[in-house]
N, C-alpha and C positions, 0 to 999 in steps of 0.2 A: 517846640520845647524839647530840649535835649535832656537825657536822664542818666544819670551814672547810678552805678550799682558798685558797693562799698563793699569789702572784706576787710574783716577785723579781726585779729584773736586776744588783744588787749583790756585796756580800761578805754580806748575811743576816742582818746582826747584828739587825737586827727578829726576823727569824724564829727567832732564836734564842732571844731576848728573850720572844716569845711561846711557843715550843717550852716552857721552861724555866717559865713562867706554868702551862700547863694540864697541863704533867707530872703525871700521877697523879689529873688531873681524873677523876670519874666520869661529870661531864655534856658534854664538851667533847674533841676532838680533834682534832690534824691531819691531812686526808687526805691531804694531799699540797701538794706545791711545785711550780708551775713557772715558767721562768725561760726569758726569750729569746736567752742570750747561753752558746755551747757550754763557755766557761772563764769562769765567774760562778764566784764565792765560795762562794756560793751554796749550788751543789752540792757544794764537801768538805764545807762545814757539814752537809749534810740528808745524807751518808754517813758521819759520826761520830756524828751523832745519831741513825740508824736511822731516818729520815724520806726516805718515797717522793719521789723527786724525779724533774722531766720536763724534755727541751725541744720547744722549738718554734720552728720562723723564722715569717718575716714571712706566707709563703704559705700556712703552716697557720693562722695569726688570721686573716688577713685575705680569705682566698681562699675558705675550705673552711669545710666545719663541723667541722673535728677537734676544736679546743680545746673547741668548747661541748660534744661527744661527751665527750672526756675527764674534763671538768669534771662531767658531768652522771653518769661511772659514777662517782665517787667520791664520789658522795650527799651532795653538797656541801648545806648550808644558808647557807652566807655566805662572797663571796669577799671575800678581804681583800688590799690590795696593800702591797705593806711594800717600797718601794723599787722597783717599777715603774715605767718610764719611757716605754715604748708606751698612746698611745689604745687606751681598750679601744674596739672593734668592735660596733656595731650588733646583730650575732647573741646577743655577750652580754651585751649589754643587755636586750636582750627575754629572754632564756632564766632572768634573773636580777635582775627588775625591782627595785629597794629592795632589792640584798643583795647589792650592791658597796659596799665602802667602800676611800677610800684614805685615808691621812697626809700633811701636806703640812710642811715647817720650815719656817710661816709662817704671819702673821695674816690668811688668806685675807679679802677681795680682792684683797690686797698681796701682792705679788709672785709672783703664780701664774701659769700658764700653759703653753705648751709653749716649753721648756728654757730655764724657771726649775726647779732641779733642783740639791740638795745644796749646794755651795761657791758656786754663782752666787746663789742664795738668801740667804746669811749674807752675800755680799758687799756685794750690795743695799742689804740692811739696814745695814750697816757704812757705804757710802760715802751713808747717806741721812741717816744720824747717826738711825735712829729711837731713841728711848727705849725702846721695846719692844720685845721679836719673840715666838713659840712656836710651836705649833704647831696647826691644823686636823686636825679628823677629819670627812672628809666623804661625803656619798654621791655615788657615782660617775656624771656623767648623760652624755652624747654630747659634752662642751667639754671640755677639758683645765680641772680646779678651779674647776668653777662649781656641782658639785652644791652641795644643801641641808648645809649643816652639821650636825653632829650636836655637836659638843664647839670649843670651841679653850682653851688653858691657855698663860697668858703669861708670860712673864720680864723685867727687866730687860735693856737692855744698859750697858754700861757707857761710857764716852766712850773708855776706852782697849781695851776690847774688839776683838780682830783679828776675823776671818771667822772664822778656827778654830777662836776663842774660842766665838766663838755657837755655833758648831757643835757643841761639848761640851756646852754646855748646852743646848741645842734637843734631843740624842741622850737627855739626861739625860731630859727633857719624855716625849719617846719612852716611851721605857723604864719608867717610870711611869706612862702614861695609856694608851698604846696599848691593851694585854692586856685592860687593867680595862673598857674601853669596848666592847672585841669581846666580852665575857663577857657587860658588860649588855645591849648589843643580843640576843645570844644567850638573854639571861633573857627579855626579851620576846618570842620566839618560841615559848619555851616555853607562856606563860601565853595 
């Protein structure tokens, strides 16, 4: 059984997204959620849905070695970020080389970075008039969205498309590419 370990700082609708994917998997589980924000979404999600949920501030990433301890008893195989919005830290970088990934709404190199993030992202795109937008799946390296891509999957925008707009459908992107992609990275670890 393979086990991902989720970071969230949201309302979780990824994680739920993916919760609701490996429901009933044989080879694939969640071990747990954690999330940096004490009233994150987040957490009613992952206590309706009977998924271990954590937090943590800033002093336990960044100070100490708890998160990677924690990370490390729930036998994690692959972190995945579904709406985290802190650098991950050095310590888990190295404790988890090649098995971070995060999602980005967006055609990474465009418009990535630190806080480019959710509605500023769709707006971007909106006030840049791009033709396109979607989303990156990428591996997580020490820079805010410069790891090695693993996936991007893109959309149209439309001329009359608001930010919100994109933003339903970039969620939509989501929702459909996400799960599938943590499965296949997860199939390759198996073999």
């Amino acid at each position: 059984m393979k086990r991902i370990t989720l970071f969230a700082s949201g309302s979780g609708s990824n994680v739920e997204n993916i919760h609701e994917y490996f429901k009933g998997s044989k080879s694939v589980e969640i071990a747990g959620v954690l999330t940096n924000k004490k009233n994150a979404g987040v957490l009613d999600r992952c206590d309706r849905l009977g998924i271990n949920a954590f937090y943590f501030n800033k002093h336990a990433l960044y100070n100490t070695e708890a998160v990677v301890s924690l990370v490390n008893s729930l036998e994690t195989d692959l972190v995945v970020l579904a709406g985290f919005l802190w650098k991950i830290p050095d310590s888990l970088l190295r404790a988890y080389p090649g098995k971070i990934i995060n999602i980005h709404p967006a055609l990474l190199p465009r418009y990535g970075g630190k806080g480019m993030y959710g509605i500023r992202v769709h707006q971007a795109v909106v006030d840049n008039k791009e033709p396109y937008t979607g989303i990156t799946i990428h591996y997580v390296n020490e820079n805010y969205d410069e790891g090695a891509i693993i996936v991007q999957e893109q959309i149209p925008v439309a001329a009359a498309d608001t930010a919100e707009d994109v933003a339903a459908k970039v969620h939509e992107l989501e929702y459909e590419h996400f799960p599938r992609v943590i499965e296949e990275l997860l199939n390759k670890q198996l073999n």
